[in-house]
C-alpha positions as a Markdown table, in Angstrom:
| # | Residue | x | y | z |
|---|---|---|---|---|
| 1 | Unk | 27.4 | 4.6 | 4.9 |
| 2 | Unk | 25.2 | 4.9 | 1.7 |
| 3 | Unk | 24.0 | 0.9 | 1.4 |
| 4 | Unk | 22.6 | -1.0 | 4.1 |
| 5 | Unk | 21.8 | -4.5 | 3.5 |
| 6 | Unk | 20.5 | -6.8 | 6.1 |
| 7 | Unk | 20.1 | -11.0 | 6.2 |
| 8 | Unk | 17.2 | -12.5 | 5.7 |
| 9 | Unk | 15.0 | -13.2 | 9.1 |
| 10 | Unk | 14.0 | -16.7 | 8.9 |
| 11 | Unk | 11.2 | -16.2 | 11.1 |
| 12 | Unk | 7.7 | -16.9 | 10.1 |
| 13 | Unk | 5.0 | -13.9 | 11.1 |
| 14 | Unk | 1.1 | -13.6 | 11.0 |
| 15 | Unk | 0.4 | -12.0 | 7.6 |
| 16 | Unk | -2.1 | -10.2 | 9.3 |
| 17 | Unk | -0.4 | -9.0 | 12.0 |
| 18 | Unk | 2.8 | -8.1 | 9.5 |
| 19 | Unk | 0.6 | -6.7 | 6.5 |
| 20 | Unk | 1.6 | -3.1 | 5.7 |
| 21 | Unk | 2.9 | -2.8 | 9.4 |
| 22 | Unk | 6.1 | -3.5 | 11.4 |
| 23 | Unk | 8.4 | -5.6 | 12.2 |
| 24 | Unk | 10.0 | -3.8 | 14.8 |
| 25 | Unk | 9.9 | -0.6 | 16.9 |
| 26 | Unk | 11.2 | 2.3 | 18.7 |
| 27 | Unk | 13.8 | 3.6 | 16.1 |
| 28 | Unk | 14.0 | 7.5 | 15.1 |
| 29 | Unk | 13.1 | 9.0 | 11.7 |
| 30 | Unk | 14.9 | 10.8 | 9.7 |
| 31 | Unk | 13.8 | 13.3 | 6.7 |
| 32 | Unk | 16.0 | 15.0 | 4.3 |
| 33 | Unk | 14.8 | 18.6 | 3.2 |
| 34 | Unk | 11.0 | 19.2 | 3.2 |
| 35 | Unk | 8.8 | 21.1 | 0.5 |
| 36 | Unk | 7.4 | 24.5 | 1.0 |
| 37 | Unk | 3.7 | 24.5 | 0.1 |
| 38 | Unk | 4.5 | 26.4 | -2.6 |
| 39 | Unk | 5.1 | 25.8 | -6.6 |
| 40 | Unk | 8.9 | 24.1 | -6.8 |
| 41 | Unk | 11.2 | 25.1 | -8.8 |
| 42 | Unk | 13.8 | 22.6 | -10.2 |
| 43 | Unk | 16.4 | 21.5 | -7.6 |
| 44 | Unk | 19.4 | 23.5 | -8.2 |
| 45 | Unk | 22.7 | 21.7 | -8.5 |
| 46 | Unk | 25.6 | 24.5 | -7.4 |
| 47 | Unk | 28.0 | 21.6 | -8.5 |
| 48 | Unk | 29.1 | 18.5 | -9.6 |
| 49 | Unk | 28.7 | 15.8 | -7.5 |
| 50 | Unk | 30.8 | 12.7 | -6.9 |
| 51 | Unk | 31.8 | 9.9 | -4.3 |
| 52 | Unk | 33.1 | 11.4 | -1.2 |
| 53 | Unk | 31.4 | 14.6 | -1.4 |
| 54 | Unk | 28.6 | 15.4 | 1.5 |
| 55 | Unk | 25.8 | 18.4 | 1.9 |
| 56 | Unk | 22.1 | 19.0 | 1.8 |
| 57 | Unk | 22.3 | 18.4 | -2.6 |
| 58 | Unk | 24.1 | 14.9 | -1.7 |
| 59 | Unk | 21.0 | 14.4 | 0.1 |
| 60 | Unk | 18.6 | 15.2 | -2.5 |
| 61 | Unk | 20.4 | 13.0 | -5.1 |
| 62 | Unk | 19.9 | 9.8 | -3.0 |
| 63 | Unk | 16.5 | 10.5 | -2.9 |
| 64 | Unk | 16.2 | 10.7 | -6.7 |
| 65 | Unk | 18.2 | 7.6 | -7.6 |
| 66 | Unk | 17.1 | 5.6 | -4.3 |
| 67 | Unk | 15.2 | 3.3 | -6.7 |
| 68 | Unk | 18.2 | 2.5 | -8.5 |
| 69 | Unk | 19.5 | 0.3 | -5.1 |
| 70 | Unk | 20.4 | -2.8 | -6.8 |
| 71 | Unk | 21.1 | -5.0 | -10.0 |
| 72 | Unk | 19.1 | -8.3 | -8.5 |
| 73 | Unk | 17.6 | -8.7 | -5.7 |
| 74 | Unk | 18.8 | -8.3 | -2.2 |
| 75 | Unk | 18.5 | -6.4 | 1.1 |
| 76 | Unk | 20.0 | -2.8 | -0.2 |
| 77 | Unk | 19.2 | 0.7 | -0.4 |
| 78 | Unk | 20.5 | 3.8 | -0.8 |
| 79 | Unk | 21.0 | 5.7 | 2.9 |
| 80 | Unk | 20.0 | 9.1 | 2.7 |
| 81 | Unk | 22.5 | 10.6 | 4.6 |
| 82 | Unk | 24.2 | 13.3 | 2.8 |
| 83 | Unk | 26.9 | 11.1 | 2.4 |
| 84 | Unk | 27.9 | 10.2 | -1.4 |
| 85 | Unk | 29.9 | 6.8 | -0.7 |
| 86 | Unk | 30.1 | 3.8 | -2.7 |
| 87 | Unk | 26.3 | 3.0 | -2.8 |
| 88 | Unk | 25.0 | 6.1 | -3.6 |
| 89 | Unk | 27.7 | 5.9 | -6.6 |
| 90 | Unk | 26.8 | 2.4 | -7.8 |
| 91 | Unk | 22.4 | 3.7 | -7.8 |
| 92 | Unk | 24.0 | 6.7 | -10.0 |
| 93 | Unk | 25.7 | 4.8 | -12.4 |
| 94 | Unk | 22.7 | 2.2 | -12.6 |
| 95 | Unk | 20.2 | 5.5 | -13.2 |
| 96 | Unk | 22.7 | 7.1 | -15.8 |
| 97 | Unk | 22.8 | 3.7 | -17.4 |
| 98 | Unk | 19.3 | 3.6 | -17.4 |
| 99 | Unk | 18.9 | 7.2 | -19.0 |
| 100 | Unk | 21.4 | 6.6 | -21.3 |
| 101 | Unk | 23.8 | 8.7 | -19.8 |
| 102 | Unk | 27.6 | 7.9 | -19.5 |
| 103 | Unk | 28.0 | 5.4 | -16.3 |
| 104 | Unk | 30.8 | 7.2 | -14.2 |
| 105 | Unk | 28.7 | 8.1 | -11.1 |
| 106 | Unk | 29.8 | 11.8 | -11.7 |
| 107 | Unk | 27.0 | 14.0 | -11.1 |
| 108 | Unk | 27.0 | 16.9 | -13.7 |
| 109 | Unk | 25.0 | 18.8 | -15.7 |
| 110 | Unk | 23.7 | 16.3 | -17.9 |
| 111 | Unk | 23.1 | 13.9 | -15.2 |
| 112 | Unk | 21.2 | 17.1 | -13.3 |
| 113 | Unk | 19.3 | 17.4 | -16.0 |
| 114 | Unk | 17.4 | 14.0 | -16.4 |
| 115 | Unk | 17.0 | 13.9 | -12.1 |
| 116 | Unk | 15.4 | 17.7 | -12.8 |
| 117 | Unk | 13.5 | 16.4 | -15.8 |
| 118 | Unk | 11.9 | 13.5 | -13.5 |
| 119 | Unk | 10.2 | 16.5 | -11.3 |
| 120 | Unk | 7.0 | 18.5 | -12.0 |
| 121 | Unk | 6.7 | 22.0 | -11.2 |
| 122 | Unk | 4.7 | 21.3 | -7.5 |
| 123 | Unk | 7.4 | 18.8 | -6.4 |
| 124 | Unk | 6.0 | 15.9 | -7.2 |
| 125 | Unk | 7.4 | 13.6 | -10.0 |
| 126 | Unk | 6.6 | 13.5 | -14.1 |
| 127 | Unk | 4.4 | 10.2 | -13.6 |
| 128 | Unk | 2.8 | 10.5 | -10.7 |
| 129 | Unk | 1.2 | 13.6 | -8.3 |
| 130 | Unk | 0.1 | 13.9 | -4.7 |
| 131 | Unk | -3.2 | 13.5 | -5.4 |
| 132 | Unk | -2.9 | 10.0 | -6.1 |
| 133 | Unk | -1.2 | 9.4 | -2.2 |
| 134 | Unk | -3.6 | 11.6 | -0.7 |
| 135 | Unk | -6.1 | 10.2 | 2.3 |
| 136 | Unk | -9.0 | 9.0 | -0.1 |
| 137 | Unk | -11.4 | 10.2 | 2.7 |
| 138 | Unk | -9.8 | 13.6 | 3.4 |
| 139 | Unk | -8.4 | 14.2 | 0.6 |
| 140 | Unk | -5.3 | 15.7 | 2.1 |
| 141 | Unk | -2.0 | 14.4 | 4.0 |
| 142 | Unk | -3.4 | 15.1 | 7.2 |
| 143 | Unk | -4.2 | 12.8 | 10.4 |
| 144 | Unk | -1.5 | 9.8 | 10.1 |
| 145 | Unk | 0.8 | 9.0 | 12.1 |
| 146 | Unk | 3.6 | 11.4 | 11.3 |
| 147 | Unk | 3.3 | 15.6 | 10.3 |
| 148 | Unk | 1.5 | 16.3 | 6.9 |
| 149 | Unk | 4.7 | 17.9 | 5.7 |
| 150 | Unk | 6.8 | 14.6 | 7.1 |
| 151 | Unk | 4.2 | 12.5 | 5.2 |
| 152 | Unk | 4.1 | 14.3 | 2.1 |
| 153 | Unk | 7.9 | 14.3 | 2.1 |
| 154 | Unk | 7.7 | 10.1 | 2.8 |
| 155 | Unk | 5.3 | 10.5 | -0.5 |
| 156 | Unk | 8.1 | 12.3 | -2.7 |
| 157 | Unk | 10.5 | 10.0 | -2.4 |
| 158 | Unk | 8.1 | 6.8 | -2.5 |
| 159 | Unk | 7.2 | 8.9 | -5.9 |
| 160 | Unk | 10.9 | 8.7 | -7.0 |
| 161 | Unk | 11.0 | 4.9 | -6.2 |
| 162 | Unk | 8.3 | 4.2 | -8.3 |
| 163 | Unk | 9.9 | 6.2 | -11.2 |
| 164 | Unk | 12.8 | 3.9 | -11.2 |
| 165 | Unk | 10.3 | 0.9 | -11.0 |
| 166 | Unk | 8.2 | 2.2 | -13.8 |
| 167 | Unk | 11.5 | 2.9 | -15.5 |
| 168 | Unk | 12.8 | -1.0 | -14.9 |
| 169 | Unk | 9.1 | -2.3 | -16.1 |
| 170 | Unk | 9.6 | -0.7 | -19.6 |
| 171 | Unk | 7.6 | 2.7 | -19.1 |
| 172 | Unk | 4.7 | 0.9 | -18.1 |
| 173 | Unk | 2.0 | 3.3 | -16.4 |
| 174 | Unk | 1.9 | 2.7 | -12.8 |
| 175 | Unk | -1.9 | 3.0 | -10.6 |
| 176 | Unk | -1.7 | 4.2 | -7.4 |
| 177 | Unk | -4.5 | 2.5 | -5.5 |
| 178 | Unk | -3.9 | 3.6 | -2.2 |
| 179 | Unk | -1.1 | 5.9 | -0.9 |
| 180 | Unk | -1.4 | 7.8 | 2.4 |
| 181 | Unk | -3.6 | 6.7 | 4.9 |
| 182 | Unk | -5.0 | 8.8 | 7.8 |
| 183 | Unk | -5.2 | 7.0 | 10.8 |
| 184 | Unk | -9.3 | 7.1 | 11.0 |
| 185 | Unk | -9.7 | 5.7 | 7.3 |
| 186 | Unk | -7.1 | 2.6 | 8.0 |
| 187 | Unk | -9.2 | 2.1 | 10.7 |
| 188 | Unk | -12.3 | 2.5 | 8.5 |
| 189 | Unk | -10.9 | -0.4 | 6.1 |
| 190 | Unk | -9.5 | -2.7 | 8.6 |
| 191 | Unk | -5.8 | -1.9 | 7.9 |
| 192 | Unk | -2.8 | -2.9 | 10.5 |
| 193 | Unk | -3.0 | -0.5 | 13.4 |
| 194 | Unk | 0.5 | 0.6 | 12.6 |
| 195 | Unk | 0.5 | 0.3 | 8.3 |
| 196 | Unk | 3.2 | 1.7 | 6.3 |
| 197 | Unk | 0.3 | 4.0 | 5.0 |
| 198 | Unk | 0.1 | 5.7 | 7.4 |
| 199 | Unk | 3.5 | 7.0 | 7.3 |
| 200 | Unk | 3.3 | 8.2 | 3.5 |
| 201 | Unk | 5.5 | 5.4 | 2.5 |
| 202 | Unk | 3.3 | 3.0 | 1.2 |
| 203 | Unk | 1.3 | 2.1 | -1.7 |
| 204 | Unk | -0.5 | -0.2 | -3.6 |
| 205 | Unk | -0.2 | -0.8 | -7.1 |
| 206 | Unk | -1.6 | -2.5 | -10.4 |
| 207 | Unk | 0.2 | -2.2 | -13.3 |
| 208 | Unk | -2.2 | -3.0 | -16.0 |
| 209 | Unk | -0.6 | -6.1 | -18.5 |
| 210 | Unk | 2.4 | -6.7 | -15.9 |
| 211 | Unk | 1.9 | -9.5 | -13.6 |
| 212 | Unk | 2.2 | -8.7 | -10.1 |
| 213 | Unk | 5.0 | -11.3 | -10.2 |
| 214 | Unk | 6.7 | -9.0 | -12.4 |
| 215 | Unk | 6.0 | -6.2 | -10.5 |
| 216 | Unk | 7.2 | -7.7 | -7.0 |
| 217 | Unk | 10.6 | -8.9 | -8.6 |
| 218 | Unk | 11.5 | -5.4 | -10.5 |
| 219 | Unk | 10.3 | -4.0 | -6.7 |
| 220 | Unk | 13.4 | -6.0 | -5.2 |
| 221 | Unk | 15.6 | -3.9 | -6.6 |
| 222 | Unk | 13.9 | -0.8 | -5.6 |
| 223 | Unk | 15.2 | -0.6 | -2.4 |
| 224 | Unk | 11.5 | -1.0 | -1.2 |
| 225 | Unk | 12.2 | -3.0 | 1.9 |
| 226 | Unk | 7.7 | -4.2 | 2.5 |
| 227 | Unk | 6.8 | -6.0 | -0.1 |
| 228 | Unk | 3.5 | -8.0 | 0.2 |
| 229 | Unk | 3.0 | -10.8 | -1.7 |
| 230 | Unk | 2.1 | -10.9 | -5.2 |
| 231 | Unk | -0.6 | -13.2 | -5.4 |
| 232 | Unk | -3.4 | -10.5 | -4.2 |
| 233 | Unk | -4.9 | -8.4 | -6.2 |
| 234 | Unk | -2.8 | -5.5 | -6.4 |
| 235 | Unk | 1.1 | -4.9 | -5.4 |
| 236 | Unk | 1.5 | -3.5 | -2.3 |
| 237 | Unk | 5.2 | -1.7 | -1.4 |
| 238 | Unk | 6.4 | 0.4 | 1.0 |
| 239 | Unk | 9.9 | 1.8 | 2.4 |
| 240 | Unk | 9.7 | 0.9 | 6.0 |
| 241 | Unk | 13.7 | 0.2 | 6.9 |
| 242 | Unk | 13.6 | 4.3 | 6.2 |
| 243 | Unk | 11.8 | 4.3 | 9.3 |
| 244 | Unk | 14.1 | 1.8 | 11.2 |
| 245 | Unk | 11.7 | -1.1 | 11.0 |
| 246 | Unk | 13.0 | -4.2 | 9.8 |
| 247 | Unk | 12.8 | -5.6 | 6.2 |
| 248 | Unk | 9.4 | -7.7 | 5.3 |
| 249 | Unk | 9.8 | -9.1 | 1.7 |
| 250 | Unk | 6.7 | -12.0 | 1.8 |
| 251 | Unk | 7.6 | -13.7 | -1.2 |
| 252 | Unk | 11.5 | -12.8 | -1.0 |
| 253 | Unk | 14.1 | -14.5 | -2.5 |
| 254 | Unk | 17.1 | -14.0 | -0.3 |
C-alpha cells in the first residue's frame, strides 16, 4: 500500500492538550535510509522506476514526492514503504506535472534529475538547511524524543514536504520558525509534553505575503497529517500519521 487515507474523527479535543502532540499512542516508527554525517552525494538512480517495482531507491522516491499526496484536500499520503503502487504513481505524475516534466509516473532520467536537483550537497534540500530545524537552544538535533540521526532523517523529509508546498504556493520563500525541538527547550517554552517537534517532524512557518489561510489549504495536500489552525500567528505542520498517531487537521475540511 502506498496511500493511506483515513475519515475524519468527529471528536472535539482540547487544543491545548492536541497542539503539536498526539492523538494517539503506542504505534512503531519506521525510517527509510538514514544520512551519514558526511557531505551527500546525489542519490543514485541504478534504474528506472515505475509502478510495481520495490527496493531501498523506491523508498527514497516516496520521500521526495511525498508532498505531492493529493489534488484537493483529503486524508492521503504517500506510504514509504518501498513499495511503488498506485499512490506513489499518482504523487509522481502530480510532481512531474509540476516540474514540467511528461506525467507518466515513469521514473527516468529526466525525472531523476529534477528529484536530484531538489537536494544540496549535505543532504538537505535546495530551499531549506538543517540549521533552520535545529534545537534553537542547542543548536543541534540532539535530546528529543527519538535518535539525532532518526530526527534529522524526520527533518529531511519534512524538508521535501515543504518543497512541494513552496512549489504549490508559487515559489514563495518559506521561514522556518521552529523545527526540532529538544525535549528540555519544549519544556522551556511550554510546548505539549509529547509535540511533533520533538520528533523532527514539525515546523512552524510564515510565509511572508501568503495568508496563513493559504498556507493551511496548499498544506492539505501535502500529505502533512497536524495542521494547527491558521488563525495564529504562524502555520504550524507536522507529519505525525508517519509516526502512527492519528490525523489532527484543526481547521480541516473533510
Amino acid at each position: 500500500m502506498t496511500l493511506f487515507s483515513r475519515s475524519v474523527d468527529s471528536r472535539r479535543f482540547d487544543r491545548r492538550t492536541m497542539l503539536r502532540g498526539t492523538l494517539a499512542v503506542g504505534a512503531g516508527v519506521a525510517f527509510g535510509p538514514l544520512l551519514s554525517s558526511g557531505a551527500a552525494q546525489a542519490y543514485s538512480w541504478s534504474r528506472t522506476l515505475n509502478q510495481g517495482d520495490t527496493g531501498a531507491d523506491v523508498t527514497e522516491l516516496q520521500i521526495r514526492v511525498a508532498g505531492w499526496a493529493a489534488d484537493s484536500a483529503g486524508h492521503s499520503r504517500v506510504g514509504i514503504d518501498g513499495d511503488f503502487g498506485a499512490g506513489t504513481a499518482a504523487a509522481v505524475k502530480r510532481f512531474q506535472a509540476a516540474y514540467g516534466l511528461t506525467a507518466d509516473a515513469s521514473v527516468g532520467p529526466n525525472t531523476q534529475a529534477k528529484l536530484n536537483a531538489l537536494e544540496q550537497s549535505d543532504g538537505s534540500t535546495v530551499h531549506f538547511n538543517w540549521a533552520e530545524f535545529m534545537d534553537q537552544a542547542s543548536g543541534t538535533f540532539n535530546g528529543g524524543k527519538l535518535s539525532a540521526s532518526q530526527v534529522k532523517e524526520n527533518v529531511r523529509r519534512c524538508m521535501y514536504k515543504l518543497e512541494a508546498l513552496r512549489k504549490k504556493l508559487g515559489d514563495k520563500p518559506i521561514t522556518v520558525n521552529s523545527g526540532f525541538r529538544s525535549i528540555a527547550h519544549n519544556a522551556d517554552i511550554g510546548g505539549a509534553s509529547d509535540s511533533m517537534h520533538l520528533y523532527g517532524t514539525a515546523a512552524d512557518l510564515d510565509v511572508p505575503g501568503v495568508a496563513n489561510k493559504t498556507v493551511y489549504q496548499k498544506a492539505e495536500t501535502c500529505g502533512f497529517s497536524g495542521l494547527e489552525t491558521y488563525t495564529v500567528d504562524h502555520q504550524h505542520v507536522d507529519s505525525r500519521a508517519d509516526l502512527g498517531r492519528d490525523w489532527w487537521w484543526e481547521n480541516g475540511t473533510v
